[in-house]
C-alpha positions in Angstrom: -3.0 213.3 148.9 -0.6 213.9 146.5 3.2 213.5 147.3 6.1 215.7 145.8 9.5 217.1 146.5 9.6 220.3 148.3 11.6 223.5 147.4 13.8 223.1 149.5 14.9 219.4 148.5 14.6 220.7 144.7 17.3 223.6 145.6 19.6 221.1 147.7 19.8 218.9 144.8 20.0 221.5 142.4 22.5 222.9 144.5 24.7 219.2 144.8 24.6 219.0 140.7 26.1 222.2 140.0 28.6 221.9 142.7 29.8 218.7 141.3 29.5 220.0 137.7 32.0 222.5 138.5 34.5 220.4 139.2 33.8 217.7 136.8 34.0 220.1 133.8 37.3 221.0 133.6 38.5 217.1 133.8 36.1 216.8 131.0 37.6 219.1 128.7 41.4 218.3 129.7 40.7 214.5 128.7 38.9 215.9 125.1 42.2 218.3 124.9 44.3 215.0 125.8 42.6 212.6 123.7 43.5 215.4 120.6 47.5 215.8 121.7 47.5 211.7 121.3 45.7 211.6 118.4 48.3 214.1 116.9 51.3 212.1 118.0 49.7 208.8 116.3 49.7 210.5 113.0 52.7 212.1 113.5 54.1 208.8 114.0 52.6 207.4 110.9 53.9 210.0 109.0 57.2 209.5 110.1 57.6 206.2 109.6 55.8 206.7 106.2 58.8 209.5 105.0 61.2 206.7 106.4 59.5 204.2 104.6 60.0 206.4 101.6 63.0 207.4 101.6 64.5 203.6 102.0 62.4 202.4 99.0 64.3 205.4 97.6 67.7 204.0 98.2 66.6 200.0 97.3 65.5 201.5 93.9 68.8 203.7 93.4 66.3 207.1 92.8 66.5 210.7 94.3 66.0 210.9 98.2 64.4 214.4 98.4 60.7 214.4 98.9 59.1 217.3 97.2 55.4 216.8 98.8 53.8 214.3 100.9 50.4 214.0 98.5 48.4 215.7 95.9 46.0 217.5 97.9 44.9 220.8 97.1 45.6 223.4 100.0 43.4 224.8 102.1 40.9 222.9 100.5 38.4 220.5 102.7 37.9 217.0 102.2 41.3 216.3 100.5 43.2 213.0 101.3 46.5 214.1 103.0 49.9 212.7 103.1 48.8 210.0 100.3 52.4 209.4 98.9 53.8 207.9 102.2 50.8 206.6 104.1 48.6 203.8 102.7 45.7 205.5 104.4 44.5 208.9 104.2 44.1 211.6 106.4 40.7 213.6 105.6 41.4 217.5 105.4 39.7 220.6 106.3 39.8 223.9 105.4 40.8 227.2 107.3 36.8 228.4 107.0 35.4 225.4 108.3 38.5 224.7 111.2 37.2 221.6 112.7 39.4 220.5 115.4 41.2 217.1 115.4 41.9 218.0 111.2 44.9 218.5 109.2 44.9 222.0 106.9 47.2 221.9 104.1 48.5 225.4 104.5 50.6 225.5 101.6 52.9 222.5 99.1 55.1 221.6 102.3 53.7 223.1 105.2 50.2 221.7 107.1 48.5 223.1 110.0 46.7 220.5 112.7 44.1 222.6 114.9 43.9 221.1 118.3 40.9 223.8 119.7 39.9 226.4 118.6 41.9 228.6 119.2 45.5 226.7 119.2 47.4 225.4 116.1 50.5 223.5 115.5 52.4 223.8 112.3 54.2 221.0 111.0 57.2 221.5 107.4 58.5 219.1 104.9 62.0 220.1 105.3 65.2 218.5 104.6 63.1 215.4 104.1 61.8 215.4 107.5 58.2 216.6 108.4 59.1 219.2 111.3 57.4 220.5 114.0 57.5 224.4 113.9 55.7 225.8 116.6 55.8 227.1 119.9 59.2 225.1 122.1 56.6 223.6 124.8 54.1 221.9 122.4 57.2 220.9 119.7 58.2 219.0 122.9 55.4 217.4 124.1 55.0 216.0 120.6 58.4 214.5 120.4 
């Protein structure tokens, strides 16, 4: 005699799994969403500091203080290495076909793009020497 689940127990688990999906899924997502925002403020920070750093190896060596551009990279281009000139590390581009999320876009000579879904950007300028957050008030915020 062969034993086996019924359809009943089959549909009570089933049942259970999907009930506890539901709620599971949106703390799923809100930690990935999470993880990105810190992520963000970490290079944020780095940069930063780099342009600091910068600008007071500026002063020691008596040159200019304006920063023209943070690297060399080619915008909108994927696979560049970003913000070169005042990080000792690089940042790995992407470009605005392939828009993979938790990447830097290099939208323009100052102005860079970091896509944090798919659907939700926040734009960041070299201006006045400072690399400035230029989006929406409650995400500029958050960042800060």
């Amino acid at each position: 005699m062969y034993k086996a689940f019924s359809l009943l127990e089959l549909l009570i688990v089933i049942a259970t799994i999907s009930i506890i999906l539901t709620f599971a899924m949106p703390k799923f997502s809100n930690i990935s969403n999470t993880s990105k925002v810190t992520e963000l403020k970490s290079n944020l920070a780095l940069i930063r500091n780099g342009i600091n750093k910068f600008k007071t190896n500026q002063i020691l060596l008596a040159q200019s203080l304006d920063i023209t551009s943070l690297d060399s990279a080619i915008v909108d281009k994927n696979n560049e290495s970003l913000f070169a000139k005042v990080i000792d590390f690089s940042i790995i581009s992407t470009s605005s076909s392939e828009n993979e999320i938790g990447k830097w876009i290099k939208t323009s000579q100052s102005s860079y793009e970091y896509l944090l879904s798919s659907s939700k950007k926040v734009l960041f300028f070299l201006e006045d020497n400072n690399f400035k957050c230029k989006s929406g008030f409650e995400i500029c915020k958050e960042l800060e």
